[in-house]
C-alpha positions, 0 to 999 in steps of 0.5 A: 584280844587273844589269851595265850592257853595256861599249860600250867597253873599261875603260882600265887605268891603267898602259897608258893608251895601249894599243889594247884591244878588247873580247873580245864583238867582236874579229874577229882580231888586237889589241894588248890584250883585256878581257872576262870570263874566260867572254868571253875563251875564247870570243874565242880559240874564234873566233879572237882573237889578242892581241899584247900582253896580256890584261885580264881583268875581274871584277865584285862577285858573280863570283870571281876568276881561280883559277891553272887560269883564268890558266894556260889564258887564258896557253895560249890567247893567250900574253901576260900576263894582268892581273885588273881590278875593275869595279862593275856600272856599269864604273867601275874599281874595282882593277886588277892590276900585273906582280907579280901581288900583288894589285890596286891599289885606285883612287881612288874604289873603296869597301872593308870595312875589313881589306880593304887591304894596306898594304906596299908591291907587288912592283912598287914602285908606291905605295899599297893593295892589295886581296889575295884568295884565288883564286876569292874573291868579293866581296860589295857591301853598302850602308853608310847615309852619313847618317841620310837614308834615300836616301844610300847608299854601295856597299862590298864585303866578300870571301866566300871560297869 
């Protein structure tokens, strides 16, 4: 699977208005940071410092942050660390809140059935969820949309590890 190359930094829906840089060029201070688990330790090896919070991205075929993970990225710049979903095009699939209760699904994100909670989040914000053990991976999968061989629809499953 190939991952379309971020030019810029996935807005998360409850800080739209929050300045973030992508961790592969920040140069030093910033208010917010997005990048990979892998791309955010190697922005604070070279110095990053963020003043507001951390974004950390996952994509279908990578797993989730494990409690080690978030508590070193916790360690390495001291503000709050959100997990966010992309497809391999960067479109927003689901992004974490404050609680920290799983991710809030967004409007066009594809999902197996029996995936979604459907209780209302800690944080009192309305609509599904999608909940995963740590390190879960998900799995995209083609569904056929039609008969027509050329309609597909892209849909994940979770593998736990």
């Amino acid at each position: 699977m190939r991952l379309r190359l971020l030019r810029s930094p996935i807005r998360h829906p409850f800080y739209p208005g929050l300045p973030v840089t992508l961790a592969v060029e920040c140069q030093g201070p910033c208010a917010g940071l997005s990048g990979t688990f892998r791309e955010l330790t190697r922005a604070a090896a070279a110095g990053a410092r963020v003043h507001r919070m951390v974004f950390a991205l996952h994509y279908p075929g990578t797993p989730f942050l494990d409690g080690s993970q978030r508590d070193q990225l916790w360690r390495m710049f001291q503000v709050p660390v959100f997990a966010m979903l992309s497809d391999r095009n960067g479109r927003l699939l689901a992004y974490e809140c404050e609680a920290q209760s799983g991710l809030h699904v967004g409007p066009q994100a594809p999902w197996s059935a029996g995936m979604l909670e459907s209780a209302p989040c800690e944080c009192g914000r309305p609509g599904p969820r999608l909940v995963l053990a740590a390190q879960a991976v998900l799995k995209p999968c083609c569904l056929r949309a039609s008969s027509s061989a050329s309609s597909t629809n892209t849909t994940f499953s979770a593998v736990e590890p």
